[in-house]
N, C-alpha and C positions, 0 to 999 in steps of 0.2 A: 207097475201093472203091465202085463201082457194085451196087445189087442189085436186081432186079427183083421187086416185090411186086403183086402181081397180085387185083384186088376183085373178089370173084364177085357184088357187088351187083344188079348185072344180068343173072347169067347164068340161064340158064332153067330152072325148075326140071324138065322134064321130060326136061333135057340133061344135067345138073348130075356127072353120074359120067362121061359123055364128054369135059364140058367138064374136067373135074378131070381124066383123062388127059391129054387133047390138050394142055392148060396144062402139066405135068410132062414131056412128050415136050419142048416148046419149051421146057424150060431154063428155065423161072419159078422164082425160090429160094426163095418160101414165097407162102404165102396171104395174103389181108388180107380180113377177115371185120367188115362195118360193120354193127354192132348198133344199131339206134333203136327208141327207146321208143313215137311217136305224141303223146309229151307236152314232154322236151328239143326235139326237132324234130317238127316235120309227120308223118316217113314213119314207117310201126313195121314193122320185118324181124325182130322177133325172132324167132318161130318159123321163117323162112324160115331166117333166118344159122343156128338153134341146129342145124336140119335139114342146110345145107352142112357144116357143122364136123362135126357126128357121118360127113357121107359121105367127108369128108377123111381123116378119122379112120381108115374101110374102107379105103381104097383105095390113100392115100398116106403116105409117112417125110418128107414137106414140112412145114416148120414153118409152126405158123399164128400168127397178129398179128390179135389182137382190139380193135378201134375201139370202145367202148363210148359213146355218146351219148346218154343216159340221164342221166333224174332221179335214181333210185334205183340208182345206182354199186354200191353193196354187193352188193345182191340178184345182180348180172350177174357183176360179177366173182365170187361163191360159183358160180355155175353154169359158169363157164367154167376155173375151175380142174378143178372136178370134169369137166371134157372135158380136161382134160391138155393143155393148148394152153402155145404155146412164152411167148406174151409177151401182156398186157393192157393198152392203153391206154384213159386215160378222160380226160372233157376236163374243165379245171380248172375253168371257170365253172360244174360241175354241182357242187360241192363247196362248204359251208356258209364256209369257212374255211381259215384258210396250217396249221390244226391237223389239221385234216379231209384235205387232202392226205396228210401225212405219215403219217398215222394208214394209209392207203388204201396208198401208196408202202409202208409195212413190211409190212403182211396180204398183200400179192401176191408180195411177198420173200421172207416167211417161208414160204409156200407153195410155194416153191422157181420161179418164174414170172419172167420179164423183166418189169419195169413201164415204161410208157410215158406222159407228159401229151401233150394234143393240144391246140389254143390256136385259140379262133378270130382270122377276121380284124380284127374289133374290137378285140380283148386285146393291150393295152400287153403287148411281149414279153418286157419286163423282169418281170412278173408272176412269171413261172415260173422267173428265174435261179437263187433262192434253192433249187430242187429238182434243179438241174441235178444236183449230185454224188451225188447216190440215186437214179438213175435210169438205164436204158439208152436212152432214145428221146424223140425228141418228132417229134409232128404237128405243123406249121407249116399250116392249113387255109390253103387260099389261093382258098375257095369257099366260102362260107356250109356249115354243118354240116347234114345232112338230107337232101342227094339227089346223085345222078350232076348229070353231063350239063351243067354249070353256066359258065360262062364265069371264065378267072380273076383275081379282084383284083389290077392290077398292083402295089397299093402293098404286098402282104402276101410279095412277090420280096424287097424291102428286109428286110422282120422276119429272113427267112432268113440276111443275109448279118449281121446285128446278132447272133443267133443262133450264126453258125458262127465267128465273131470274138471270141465273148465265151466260147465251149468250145476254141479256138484259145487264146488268153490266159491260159486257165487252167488248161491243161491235161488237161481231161474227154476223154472215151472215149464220146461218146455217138454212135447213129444221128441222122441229120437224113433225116426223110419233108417 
């Protein structure tokens, strides 16, 4: 099944409650909310993203899907549980360790939260197999992590189909973004 997930990364902050209507009238089935630190990546949205999520929060019953791209994984996902959002992905290379994952994978589970890994284009995709059965999602980046607008890596289309092949074969239940 097809689902449309929709990034308010761009949308204007002085729009942000019309745009959040107008996105829910056209049939978007949840949010996608791109947290950056200034230090993982270049760009830093935290208070922008924390500010969408709390308006989403007002206004809409849309599930949100939290992109965390962040050094400091923990501190974000504490703060986004505490917003009661639907599901929290974070991206493996922010993570010390395959211990450190897991550890990250059960705190957002036992929080009652969807968890999600996002993988850049760089990242051998097999990295993240081993997490595939604890998990509901993966981000397949197919754009360098850190901003809109970006043109997309053709080779990172292949990770996807290695990816849906290797959750195919084994029978996982997982989203592919």
């Amino acid at each position: 099944m097809v689902e449309v997930a929709t990034s308010l990364l761009n949308a204007e902050e002085e729009n942000i409650i019309q745009t959040i209507y107008d996105l829910e009238v056209a049939k978007t089935d949840y949010f996608h909310i791109d947290v950056m630190d200034g230090k993982f990546v270049e760009n830093n949205t935290i208070e922008k993203m924390r500010k969408y999520t709390e308006c989403i929060k007002q206004v809409s019953n849309l599930p949100i899907d939290v992109h965390l791209m962040v050094e400091d994984v923990e501190e974000h996902i504490k703060e986004y549980l505490a917003l009661d959002v639907n599901c929290i992905t974070f991206q493996v290379e922010a993570c010390k360790n395959e211990k450190h994952v897991h550890e990250l994978i059960e705190y957002i589970k036992n929080n009652n939260c969807k968890v999600g890994l996002a993988i850049n284009p760089k990242t051998n995709i097999e990295k993240i197999f081993e997490f595939i059965p604890y998990i509901h999602k993966v981000i397949v980046m197919t754009v360098e992590a850190g901003k809109g607008g970006q043109e997309l890596i053709p080779e990172t289309v292949q990770k996807i189909f290695e990816l849906n092949k290797f959750v195919y074969e084994n029978g996982y239940d997982i989203d592919i973004q």
